[in-house]
C-alpha positions in Angstrom: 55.8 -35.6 35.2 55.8 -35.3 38.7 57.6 -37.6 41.1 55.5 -39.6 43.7 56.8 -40.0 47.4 58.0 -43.5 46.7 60.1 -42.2 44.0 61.5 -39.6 46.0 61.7 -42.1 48.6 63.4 -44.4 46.2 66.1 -41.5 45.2 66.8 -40.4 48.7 67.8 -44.2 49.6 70.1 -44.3 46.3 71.8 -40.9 47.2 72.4 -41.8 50.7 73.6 -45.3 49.8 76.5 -43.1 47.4 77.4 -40.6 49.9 78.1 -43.2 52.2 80.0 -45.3 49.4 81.9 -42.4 48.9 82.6 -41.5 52.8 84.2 -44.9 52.7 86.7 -44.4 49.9 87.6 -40.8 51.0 88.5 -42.9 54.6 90.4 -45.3 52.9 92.4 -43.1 50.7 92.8 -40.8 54.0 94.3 -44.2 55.3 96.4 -44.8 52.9 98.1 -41.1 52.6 98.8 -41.5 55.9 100.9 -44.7 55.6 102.2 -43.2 52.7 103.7 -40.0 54.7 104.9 -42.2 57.7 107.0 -44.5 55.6 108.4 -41.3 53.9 109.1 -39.6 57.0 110.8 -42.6 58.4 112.9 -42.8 55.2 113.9 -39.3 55.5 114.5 -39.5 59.1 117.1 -42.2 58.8 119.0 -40.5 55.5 119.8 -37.7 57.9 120.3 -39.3 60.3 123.1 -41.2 58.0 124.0 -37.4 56.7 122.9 -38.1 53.5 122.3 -34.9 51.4 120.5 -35.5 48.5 121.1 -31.9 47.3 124.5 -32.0 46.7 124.5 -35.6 45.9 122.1 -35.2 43.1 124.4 -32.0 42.0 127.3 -34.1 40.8 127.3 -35.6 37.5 127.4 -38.6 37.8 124.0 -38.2 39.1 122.6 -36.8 35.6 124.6 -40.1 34.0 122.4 -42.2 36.9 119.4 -40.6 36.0 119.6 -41.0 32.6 120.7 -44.6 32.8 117.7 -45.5 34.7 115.5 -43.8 32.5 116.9 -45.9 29.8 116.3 -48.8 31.8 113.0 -48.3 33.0 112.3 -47.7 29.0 113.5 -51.0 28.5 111.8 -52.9 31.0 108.8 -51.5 30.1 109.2 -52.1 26.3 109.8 -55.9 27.7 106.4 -56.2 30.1 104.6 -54.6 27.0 106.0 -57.1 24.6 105.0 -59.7 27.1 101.6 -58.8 27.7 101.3 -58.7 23.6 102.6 -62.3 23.5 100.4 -63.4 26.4 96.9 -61.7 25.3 
């Protein structure tokens, strides 16, 4: 079965149409890295400034007992939503 101009016509259009679908996401998602990095850059830029080290602050441990405790509360508050959603639906 060959493929006539109009079909190759017809598939050229499609593929183009795609590429530039796809040009489009890869510029938005190259948008929103870059909004990403800026607001983590300015966070960072502000905990030094403040001397904040989060090395040694995260090496105490009382930091494990933080972790954990908001791991446990995350756990929970999902658990919740997911409860919620079942009740909802």
């Amino acid at each position: 079965m060959a493929l006539t101009d109009q079909d190759l016509a017809a598939e050229n259009a499609q593929l183009r149409e795609r590429v530039t679908a796809l040009e489009t996401e890869i510029a938005r998602l190259q948008a929103d890295t870059a909004r990403t990095v800026a607001t983590a850059q300015e966070t960072l830029y502000w905990f030094e400034r403040w001397g904040v080290d989060f090395n040694s602050l995260m090496a105490r441990p009382q930091a494990e007992f933080a972790r954990k405790s908001l791991r446990a509360l995350r756990g929970v508050y999902r658990a919740l939503l997911k409860a919620k959603r079942r009740i909802i639906a």
